[in-house]
C-alpha positions as CSV (number, residue, x, y, z in Angstrom):
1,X,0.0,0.0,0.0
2,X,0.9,3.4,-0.7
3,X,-1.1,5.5,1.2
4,X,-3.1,4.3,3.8
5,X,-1.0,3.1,7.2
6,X,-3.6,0.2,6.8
7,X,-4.0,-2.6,7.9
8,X,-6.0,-0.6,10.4
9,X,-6.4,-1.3,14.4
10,X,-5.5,-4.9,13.9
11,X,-3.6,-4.4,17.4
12,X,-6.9,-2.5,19.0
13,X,-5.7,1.2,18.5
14,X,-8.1,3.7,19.6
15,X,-11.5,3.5,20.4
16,X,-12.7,6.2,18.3
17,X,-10.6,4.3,15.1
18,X,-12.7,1.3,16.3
19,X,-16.2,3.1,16.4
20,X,-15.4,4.3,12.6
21,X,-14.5,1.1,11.3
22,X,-17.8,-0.3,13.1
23,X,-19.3,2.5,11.0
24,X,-18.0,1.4,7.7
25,X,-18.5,-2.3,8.2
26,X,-22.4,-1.4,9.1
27,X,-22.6,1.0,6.2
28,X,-20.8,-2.0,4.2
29,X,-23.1,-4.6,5.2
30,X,-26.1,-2.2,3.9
31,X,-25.1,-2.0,0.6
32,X,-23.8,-5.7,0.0
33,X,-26.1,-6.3,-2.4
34,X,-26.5,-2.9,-4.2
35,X,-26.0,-2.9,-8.1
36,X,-23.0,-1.0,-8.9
37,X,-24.5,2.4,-10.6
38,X,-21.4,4.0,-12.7
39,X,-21.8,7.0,-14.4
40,X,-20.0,7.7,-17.8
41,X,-19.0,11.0,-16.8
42,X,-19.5,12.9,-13.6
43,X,-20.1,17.0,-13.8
44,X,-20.4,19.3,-11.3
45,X,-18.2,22.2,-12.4
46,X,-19.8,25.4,-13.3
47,X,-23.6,24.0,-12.7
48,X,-25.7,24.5,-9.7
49,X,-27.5,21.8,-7.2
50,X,-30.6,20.5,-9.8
51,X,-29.1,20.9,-12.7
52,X,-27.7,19.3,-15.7
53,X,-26.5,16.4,-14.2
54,X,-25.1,17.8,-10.8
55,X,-27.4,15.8,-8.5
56,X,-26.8,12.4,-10.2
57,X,-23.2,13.1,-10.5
58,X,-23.2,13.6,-6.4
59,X,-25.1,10.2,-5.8
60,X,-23.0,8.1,-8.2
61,X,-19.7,9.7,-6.4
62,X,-20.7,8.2,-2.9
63,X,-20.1,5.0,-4.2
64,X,-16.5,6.1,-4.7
65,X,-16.3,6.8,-1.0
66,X,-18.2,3.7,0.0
67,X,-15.7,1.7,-2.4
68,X,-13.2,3.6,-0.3
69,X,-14.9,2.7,3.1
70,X,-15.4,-0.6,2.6
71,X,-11.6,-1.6,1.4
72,X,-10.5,0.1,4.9
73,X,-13.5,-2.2,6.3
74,X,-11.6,-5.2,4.7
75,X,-8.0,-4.2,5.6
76,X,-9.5,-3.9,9.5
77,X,-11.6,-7.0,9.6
78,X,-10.5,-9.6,6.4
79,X,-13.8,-10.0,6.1
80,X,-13.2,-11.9,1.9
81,X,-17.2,-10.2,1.7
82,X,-15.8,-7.1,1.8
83,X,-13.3,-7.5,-0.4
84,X,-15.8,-9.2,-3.0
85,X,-17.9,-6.1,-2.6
86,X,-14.8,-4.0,-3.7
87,X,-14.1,-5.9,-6.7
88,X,-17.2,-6.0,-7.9
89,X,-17.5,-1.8,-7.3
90,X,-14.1,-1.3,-9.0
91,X,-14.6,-3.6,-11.8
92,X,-18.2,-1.6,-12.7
93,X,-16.4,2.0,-12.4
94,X,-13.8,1.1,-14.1
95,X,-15.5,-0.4,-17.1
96,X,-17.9,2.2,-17.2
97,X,-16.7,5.7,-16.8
98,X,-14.5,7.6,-19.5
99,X,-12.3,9.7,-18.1
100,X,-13.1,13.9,-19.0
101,X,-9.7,15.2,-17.5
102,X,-12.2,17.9,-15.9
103,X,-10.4,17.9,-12.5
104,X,-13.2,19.5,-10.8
105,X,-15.8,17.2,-11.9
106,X,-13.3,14.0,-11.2
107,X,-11.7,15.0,-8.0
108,X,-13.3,12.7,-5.9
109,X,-11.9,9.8,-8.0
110,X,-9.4,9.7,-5.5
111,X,-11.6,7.6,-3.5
112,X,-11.4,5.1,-5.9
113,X,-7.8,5.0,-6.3
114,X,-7.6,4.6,-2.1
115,X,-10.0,1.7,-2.7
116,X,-7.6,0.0,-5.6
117,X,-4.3,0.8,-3.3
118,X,-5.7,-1.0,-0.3
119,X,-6.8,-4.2,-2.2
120,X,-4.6,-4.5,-5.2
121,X,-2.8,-7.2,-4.2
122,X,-5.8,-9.3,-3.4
123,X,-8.3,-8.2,-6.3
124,X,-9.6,-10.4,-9.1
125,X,-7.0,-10.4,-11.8
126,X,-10.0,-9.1,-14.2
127,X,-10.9,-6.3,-11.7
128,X,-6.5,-5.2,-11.1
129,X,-6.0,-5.7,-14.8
130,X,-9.3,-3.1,-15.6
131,X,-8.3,-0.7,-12.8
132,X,-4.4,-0.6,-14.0
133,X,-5.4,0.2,-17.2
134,X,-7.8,3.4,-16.2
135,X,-5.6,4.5,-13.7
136,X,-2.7,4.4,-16.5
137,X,-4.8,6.5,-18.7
138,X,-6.1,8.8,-15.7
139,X,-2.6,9.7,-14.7
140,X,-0.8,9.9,-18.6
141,X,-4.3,11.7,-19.7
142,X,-3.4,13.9,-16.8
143,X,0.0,14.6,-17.6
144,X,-0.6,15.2,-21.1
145,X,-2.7,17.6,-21.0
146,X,-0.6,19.9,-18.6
147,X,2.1,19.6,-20.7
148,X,0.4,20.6,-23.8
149,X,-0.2,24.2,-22.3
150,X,1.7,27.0,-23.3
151,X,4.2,28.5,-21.0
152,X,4.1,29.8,-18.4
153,X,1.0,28.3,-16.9
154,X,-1.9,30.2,-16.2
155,X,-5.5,30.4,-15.3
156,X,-7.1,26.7,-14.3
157,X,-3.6,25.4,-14.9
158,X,-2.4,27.0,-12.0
159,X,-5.1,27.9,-9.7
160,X,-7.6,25.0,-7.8
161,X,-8.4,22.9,-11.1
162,X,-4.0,22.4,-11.2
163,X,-3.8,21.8,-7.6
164,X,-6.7,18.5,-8.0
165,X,-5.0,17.6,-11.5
166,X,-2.0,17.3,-9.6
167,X,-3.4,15.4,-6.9
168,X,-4.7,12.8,-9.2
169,X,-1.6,12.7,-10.6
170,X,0.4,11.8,-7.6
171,X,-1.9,9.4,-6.3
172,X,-2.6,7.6,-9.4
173,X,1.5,7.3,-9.7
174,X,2.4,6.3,-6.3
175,X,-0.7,3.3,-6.4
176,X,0.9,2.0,-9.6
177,X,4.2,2.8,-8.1
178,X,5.1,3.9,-11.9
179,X,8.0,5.2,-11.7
180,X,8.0,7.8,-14.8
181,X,4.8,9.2,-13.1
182,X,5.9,9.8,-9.9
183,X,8.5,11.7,-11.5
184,X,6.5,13.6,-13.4
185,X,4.0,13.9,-10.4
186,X,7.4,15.5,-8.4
187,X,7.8,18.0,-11.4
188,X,4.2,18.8,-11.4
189,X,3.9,19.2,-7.7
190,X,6.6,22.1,-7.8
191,X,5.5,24.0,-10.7
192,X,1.8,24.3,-8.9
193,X,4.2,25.7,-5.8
194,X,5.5,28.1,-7.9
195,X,2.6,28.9,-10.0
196,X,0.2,28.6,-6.9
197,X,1.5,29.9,-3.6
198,X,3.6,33.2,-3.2
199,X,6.8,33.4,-1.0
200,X,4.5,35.0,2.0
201,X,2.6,31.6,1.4
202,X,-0.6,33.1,0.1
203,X,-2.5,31.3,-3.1
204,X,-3.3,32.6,-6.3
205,X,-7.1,31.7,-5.8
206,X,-7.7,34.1,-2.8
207,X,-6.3,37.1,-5.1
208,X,-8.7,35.9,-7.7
209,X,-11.8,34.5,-5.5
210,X,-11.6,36.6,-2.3
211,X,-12.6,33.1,0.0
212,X,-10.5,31.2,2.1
213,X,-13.2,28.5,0.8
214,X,-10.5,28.3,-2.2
215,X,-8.0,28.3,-0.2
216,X,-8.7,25.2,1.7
217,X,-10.1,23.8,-2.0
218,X,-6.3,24.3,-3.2
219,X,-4.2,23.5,-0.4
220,X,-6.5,20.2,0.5
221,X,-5.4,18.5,-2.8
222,X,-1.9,19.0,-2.5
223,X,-1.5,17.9,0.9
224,X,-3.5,14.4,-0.4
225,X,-0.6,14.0,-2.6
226,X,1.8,15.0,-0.4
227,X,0.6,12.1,2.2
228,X,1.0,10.1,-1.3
229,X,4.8,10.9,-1.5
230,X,5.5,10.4,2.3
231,X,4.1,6.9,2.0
232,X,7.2,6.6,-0.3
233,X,9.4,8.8,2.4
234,X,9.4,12.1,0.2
235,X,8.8,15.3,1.9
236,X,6.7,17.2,-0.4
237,X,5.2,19.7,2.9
238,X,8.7,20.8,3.0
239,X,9.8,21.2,-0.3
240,X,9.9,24.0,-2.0
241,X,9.5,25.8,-5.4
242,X,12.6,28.5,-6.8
243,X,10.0,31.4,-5.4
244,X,10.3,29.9,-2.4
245,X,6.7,29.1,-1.9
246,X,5.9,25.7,-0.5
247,X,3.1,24.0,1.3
248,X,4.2,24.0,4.5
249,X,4.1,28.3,3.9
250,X,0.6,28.0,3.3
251,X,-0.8,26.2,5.8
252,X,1.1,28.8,8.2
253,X,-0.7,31.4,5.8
254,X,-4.2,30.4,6.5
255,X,-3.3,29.0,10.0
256,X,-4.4,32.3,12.4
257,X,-7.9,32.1,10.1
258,X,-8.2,28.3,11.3
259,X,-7.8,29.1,14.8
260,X,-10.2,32.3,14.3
261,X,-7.2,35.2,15.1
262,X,-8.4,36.8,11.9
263,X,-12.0,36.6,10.1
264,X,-12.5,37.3,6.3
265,X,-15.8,38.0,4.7
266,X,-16.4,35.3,1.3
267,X,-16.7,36.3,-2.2
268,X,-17.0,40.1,-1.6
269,X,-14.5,41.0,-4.2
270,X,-14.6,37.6,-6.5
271,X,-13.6,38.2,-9.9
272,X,-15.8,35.1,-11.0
273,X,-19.1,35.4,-11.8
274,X,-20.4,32.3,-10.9
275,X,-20.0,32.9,-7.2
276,X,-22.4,35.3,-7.0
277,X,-24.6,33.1,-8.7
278,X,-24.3,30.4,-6.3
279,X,-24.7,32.8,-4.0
280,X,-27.9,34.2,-5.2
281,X,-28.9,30.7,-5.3
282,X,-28.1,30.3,-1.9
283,X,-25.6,27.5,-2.0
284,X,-24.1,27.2,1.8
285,X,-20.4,28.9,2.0
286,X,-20.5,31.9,-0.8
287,X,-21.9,34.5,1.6
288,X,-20.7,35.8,5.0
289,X,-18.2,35.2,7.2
290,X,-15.7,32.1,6.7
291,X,-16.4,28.9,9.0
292,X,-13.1,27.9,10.3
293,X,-14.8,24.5,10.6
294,X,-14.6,24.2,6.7
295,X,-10.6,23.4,7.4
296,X,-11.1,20.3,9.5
297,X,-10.2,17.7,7.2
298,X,-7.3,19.6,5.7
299,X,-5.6,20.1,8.9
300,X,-6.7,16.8,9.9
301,X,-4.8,15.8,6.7
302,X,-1.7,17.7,7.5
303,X,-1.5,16.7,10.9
304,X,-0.4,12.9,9.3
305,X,2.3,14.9,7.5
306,X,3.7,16.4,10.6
307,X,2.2,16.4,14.1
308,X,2.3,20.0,14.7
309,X,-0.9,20.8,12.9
310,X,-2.8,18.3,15.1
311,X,-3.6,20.9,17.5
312,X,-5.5,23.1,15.3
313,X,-7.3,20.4,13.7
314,X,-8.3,19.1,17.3
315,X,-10.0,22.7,17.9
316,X,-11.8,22.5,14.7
317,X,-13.1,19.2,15.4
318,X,-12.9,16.7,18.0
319,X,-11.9,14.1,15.6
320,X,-10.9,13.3,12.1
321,X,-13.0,11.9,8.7
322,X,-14.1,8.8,9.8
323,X,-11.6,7.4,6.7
324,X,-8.5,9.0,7.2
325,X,-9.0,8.2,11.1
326,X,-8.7,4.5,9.9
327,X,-6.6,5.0,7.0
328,X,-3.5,7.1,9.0
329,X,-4.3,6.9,12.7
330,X,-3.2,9.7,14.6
331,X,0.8,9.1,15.3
């Protein structure tokens, strides 16, 4: 595994790692005998809640995350009907969806990449065979297309949409443990530093979005693949790009707004007009004051890459995703 510290609480860690995998072997056990429903293509970017396909694109996704759940269900218990369940989920998904190298609307593919990296070793050759194959053509589409752009980078090749492509990227190469991907996952990783964060450690996408919503939505990307390289024992919070920026900057950057030292008022001054439509729709998060609570799982997150960010994760929540709880116990 490259990832997850899995196999989970197999000598009893802590009790609230226990209630969580009790909560993903119940939700497990639900859907045993679901019918896999893969989408061809999932879209939620730049459409509102009820249209288009937005609302079926959110169903279909949770069965990424229960994919997810249920392999950390199976690396905790070794419970083989969990393990069948995953097989059958991945095979289906795999089969099934066409990749759109929208990074946005395929974000939450990571789930299923967790769910391959936890059980590839014990999956039908059918089902690893099918799921090596998309990933390889996830991660090279990936790469492709970044590297196709004209220099230097700009616009959704190096605000939020670069920091998920990335992601993708690095998590895709580290499960395949390809090696020409992970270097070009390391390359990748940098430029979005430098194209990204400034040397004081603030992002491009609060300049351009005035929200620390899109802050969080940058930096929580790049610290999954960080967690991605460390598996592999490469610092990636640390490392940093020739202007200096790096990841570690800014998470110290939005660090006094986490622990509520300093408010900031959302979208007032965005220079995208489809946040004021989602706020005149009244989608939660685009009007008012910022809720520190919107950072949990990204501190949560960078708390596995170094233990000094646990604190301010513990004071936005009194315990991690139920996932990465199981996934990377707390040190």
């Amino acid at each position: 595994m490259n990832f997850c510290a899995a196999p989970a609480l197999q000598n009893g860690e802590r009790e609230d790692a226990n209630s969580s995998v009790h909560a993903m072997i119940v939700e497990a056990q639900a859907h045993m005998n679901d019918t896999p429903q893969p989408l061809v293509r999932l879209h939620t970017e730049g459409t509102l809640p009820h249209e288009g396909i937005y609302d079926a694109s959110i169903e279909a996704a949770k069965e990424l995350e229960l994919m997810r759940d249920t392999a950390l269900a199976w690396r905790a218990t070794a419970d083989p009907r969990f393990l069948k369940m995953v097989d059958r989920f991945l095979l289906a998904w795999v089969k099934t969806y066409e990749p759109s190298f929208n990074p946005i609307d395929e974000t939450r593919l990571d789930s299923l990449i967790l769910a391959y990296d936890l059980t590839a070793s014990a999956l039908s050759a059918s089902t690893r065979n099918a799921t090596v194959q998309f990933l390889q053509q996830l991660g090279a589409g990936y790469i492709a297309q970044i590297d196709a752009q004209k220099r230097p980078l700009g616009k959704t090749f190096a605000n939020n949409w670069q920091s998920h492509r990335v992601k993708l990227v690095a998590m895709t190469a580290f499960a395949l443990d390809d090696r020409k991907m992970i270097d070009a996952a390391r390359r990748l990783f940098v430029l979005q530093l430098q194209n990204n964060i400034g040397g004081d450690g603030q992002v491009l996408d609060f300049g351009e979005r005035d929200a620390l919503h899109y802050v969080v939505y940058d930096l929580e990307p790049l610290t999954m693949a960080a967690l991605a390289a460390r598996r592999h024992r490469i610092d990636w919070l640390t490392q940093r790009a020739p202007n200096g920026a790096s990841l570690q900057a800014a998470l110290a950057w939005l660090t006094p707004y986490a622990l509520g030292k300093q408010t900031h008022e959302e979208f007032v001054h965005s220079q995208v007009p489809f946040d004021a439509q989602r706020r005149e729709a009244g989608v939660p998060g685009f009007a008012g004051q910022w809720d520190p609570k919107s950072a949990t799982t990204l501190f949560y997150l960078a708390s596995r890459l170094d233990k000094r960010y646990l604190p301010i994760a513990q004071q936005l929540a009194a315990k991690p995703p139920a996932w990465l709880g199981v996934c990377l116990p707390t040190p």
